[in-house]
C-alpha positions in Angstrom: -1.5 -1.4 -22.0 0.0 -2.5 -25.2 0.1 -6.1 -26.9 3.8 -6.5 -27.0 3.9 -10.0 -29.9 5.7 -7.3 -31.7 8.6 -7.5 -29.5 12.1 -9.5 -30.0 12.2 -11.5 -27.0 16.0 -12.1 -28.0 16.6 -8.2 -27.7 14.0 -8.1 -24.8 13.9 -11.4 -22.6 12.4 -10.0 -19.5 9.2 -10.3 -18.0 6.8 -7.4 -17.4 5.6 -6.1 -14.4 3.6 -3.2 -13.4 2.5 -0.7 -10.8 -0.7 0.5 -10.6 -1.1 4.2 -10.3 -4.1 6.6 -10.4 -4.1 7.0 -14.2 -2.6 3.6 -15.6 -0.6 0.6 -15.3 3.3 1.9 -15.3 5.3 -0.8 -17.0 8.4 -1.8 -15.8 11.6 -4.8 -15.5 12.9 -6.1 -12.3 15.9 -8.4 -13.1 18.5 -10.0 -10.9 19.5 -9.7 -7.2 21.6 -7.2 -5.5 22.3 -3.6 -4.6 19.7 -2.1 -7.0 20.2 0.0 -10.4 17.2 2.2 -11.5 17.2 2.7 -15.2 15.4 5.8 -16.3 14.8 7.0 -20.3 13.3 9.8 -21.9 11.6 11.1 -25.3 10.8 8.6 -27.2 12.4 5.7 -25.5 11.4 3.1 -23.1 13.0 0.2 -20.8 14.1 -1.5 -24.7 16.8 1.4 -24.4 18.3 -0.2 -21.5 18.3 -3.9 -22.4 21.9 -4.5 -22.8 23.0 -2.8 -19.4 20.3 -5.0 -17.6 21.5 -8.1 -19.7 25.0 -7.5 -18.5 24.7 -6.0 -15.0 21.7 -8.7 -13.8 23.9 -10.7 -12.7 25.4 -9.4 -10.4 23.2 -6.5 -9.6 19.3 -5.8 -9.5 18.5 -4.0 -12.5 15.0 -1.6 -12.4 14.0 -0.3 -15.6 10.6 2.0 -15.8 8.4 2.7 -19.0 7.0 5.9 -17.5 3.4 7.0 -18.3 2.6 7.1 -22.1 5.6 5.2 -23.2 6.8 1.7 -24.1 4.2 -0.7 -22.4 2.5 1.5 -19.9 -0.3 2.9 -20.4 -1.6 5.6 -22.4 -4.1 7.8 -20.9 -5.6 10.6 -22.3 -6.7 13.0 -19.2 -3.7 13.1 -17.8 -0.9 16.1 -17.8 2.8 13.8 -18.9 4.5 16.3 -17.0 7.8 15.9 -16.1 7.4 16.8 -12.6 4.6 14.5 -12.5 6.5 11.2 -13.9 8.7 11.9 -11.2 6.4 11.6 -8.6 5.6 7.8 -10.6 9.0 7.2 -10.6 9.8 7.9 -7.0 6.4 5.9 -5.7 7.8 3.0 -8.2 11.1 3.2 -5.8 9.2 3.5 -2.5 6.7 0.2 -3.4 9.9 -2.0 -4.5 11.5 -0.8 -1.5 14.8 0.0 -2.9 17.8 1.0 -0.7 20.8 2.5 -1.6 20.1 2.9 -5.2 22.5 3.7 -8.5 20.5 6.1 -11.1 21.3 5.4 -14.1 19.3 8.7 -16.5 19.3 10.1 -20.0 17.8 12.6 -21.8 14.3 13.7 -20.0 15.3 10.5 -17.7 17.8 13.2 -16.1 15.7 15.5 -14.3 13.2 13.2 -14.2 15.3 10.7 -12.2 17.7 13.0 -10.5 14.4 15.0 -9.2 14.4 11.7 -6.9 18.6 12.1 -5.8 18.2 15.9 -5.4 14.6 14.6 -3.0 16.0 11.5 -1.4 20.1 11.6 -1.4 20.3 9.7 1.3 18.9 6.9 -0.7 21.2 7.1 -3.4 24.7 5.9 -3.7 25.9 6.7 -7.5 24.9 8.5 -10.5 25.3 7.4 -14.6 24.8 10.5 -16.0 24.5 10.5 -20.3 23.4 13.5 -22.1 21.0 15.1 -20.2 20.4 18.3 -18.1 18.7 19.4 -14.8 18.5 23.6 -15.2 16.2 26.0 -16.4 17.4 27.2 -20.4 14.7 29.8 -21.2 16.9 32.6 -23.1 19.2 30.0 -24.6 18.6 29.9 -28.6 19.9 26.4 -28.7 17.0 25.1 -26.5 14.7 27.8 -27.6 14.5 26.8 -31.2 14.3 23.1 -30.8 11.6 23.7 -27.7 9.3 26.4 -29.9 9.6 24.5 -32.8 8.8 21.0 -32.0 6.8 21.8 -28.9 4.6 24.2 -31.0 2.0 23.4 -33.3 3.9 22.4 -35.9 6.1 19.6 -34.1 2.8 18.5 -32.5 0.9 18.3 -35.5 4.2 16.0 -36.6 4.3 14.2 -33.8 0.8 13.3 -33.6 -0.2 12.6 -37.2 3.2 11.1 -38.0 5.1 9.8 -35.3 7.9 12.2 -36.3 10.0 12.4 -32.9 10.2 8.6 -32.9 10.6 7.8 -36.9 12.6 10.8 -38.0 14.7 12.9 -35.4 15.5 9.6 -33.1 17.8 8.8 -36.7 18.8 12.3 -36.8 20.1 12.1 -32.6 22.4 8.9 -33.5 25.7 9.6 -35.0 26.2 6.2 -37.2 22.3 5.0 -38.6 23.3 1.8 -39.0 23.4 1.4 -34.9 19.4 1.9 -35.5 18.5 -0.9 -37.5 14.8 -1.4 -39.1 14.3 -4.1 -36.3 15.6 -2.4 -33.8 14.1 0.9 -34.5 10.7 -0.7 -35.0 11.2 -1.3 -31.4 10.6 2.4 -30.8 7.6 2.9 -33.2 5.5 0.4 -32.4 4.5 1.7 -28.5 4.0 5.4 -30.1 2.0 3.4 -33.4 -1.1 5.1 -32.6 -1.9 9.1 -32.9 -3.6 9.0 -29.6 -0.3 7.0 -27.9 1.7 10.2 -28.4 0.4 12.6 -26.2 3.7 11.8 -23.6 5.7 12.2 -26.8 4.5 15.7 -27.9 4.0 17.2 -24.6 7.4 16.6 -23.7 9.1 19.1 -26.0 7.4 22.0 -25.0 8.3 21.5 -21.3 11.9 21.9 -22.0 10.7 25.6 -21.8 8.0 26.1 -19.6 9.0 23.3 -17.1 11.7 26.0 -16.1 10.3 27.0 -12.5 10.7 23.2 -11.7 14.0 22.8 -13.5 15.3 25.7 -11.2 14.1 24.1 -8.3 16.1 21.4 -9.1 19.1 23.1 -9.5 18.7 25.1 -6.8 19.2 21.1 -4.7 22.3 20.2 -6.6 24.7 20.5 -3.7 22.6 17.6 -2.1 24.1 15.6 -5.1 27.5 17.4 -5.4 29.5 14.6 -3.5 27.6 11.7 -4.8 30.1 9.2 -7.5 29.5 10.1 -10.6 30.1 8.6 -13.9 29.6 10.6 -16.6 28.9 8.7 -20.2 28.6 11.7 -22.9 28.2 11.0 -26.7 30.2 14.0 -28.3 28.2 13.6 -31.4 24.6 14.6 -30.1 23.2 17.8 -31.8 20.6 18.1 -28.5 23.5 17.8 -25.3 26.7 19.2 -26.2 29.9 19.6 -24.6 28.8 23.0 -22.5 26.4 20.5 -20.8 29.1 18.3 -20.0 31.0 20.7 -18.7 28.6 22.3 -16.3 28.0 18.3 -15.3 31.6 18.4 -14.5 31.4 21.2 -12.3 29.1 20.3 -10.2 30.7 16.9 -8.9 33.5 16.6 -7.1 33.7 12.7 -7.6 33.5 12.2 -10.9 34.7 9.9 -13.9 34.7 11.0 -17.2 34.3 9.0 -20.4 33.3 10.6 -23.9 32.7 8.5 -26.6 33.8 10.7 -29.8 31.8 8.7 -32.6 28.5 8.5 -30.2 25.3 10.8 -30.2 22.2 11.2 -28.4 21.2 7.6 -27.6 24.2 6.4 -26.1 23.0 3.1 -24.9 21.4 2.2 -28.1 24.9 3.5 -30.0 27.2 1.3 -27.6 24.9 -1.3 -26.8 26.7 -4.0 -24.4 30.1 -1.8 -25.3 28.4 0.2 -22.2 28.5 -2.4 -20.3 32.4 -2.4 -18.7 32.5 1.0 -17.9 29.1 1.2 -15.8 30.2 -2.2 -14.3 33.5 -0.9 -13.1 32.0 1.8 -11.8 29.7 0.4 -10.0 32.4 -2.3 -8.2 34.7 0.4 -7.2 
């Protein structure tokens, strides 16, 4: 578990909380009252990604935001396997033990599959998606994932990753269209959980599985009509160099209630791009 002193309680003024689970402590917020909002990130994010949304949809709502396994201020174990399929499992027992009914996912990046493993699972427990840049289907034999998969989840990017922190310092500037959304503080923010080599192992393994967690990617996809009719608001940065307008598309698709707002000067980290800009569109969604 991670000494947090480092962290701007003006940015971050929630307390922590945790569930205990067979290989750590699994960090997460629980703010406000209300029909519940689970917030789930991905590589190399935590719960700080999601601070202005639970900021402005607290009060009305009850905003749950996990740090899964490895990341943020969870723990950090070394003998365990950060697999995607297995952070679901945490994430749905995290749902089950707060006893959260009728629940709005709100996912990004590896927080897509990760969290819609749990609609796809458990749609009758969901009302509404927030979908931004993400996926949920197998992309072995597409160059595009291959690349970025073989390259950073080899032993090159894990070397990077490891000695250097290099997801986290260098290609989380690279996934936001305008640097200056990332200031030093704020970016600091997202360096410090991942400060040690030995902190990183959810960071590097991630990469990799974009590949070879296809057989489980699949078996989502092959669920998606359990989701198909579920409200969806779809947030997409046009500017991300990892989620492009194809996935969009194939988003679109698939559900048959959907809104649709792209944000033309946005990339990868669209909460972290918009900040509390995010904020009317989700809560207009969510009223309606």
């Amino acid at each position: 578990m991670i000494n947090g002193a480092w962290i701007d309680r003006k940015e971050y003024p929630f307390a922590s909380r945790f569930l205990q689970l067979d290989m750590g402590n699994m960090h997460y917020i629980d703010e406000g009252s209300g029909e519940p909002v689970v917030m789930v990130h991905g590589n190399p994010t935590w719960s700080f990604l999601y601070r202005h949304l639970v900021k402005g949809l607290s009060k009305k709502y009850r905003c749950v935001a996990v740090d899964h396994i490895g990341f943020g201020l969870s723990d950090k174990p070394d003998a365990w396997t950060y697999l995607p399929e297995d952070h679901a499992k945490n994430l749905s027992r995290l749902i089950e033990k707060l006893n959260l009914r009728d629940i709005t996912l709100v996912v990004q990046d590896w927080g897509g599959p990760i969290g819609l493993s749990y609609a796809v699972h458990q749609p009758d427990n969901v009302k509404r998606l927030v979908i931004m840049n993400t996926w949920m289907w197998p992309v072995k034999g597409d160059a595009h994932y291959e690349r970025f998969s073989g390259f950073m989840g080899g032993p090159v990017g894990r070397f990077l990753i490891k000695r250097f922190n290099f997801f986290a310092s260098v290609l989380m500037k690279k996934f936001i269209a305008d640097p200056a959304k990332l200031p030093r503080h704020i970016h600091q923010h997202y360096l410090k959980p991942l400060e040690k080599p030995e902190e990183r192992k959810g960071c590097w393994t991630f990469p990799k599985r974009i590949i070879d967690s296809g057989e489980w990617l699949d078996s989502l996809w092959s669920l998606r009509d359990t989701i198909k009719n579920k409200p969806a608001l779809l947030l997409w940065g046009m500017k991300d160099v990892a989620f492009r307008e194809p996935e969009l598309n194939r988003w679109m698709s698939l559900f048959a209630n959907r809104t649709v707002i792209r944000y033309h000067q946005v990339g990868h980290f669209v909460q972290e791009e918009l900040g509390s800009g995010l904020c009317p569109a989700v809560e207009e969604f969510l009223h309606n």
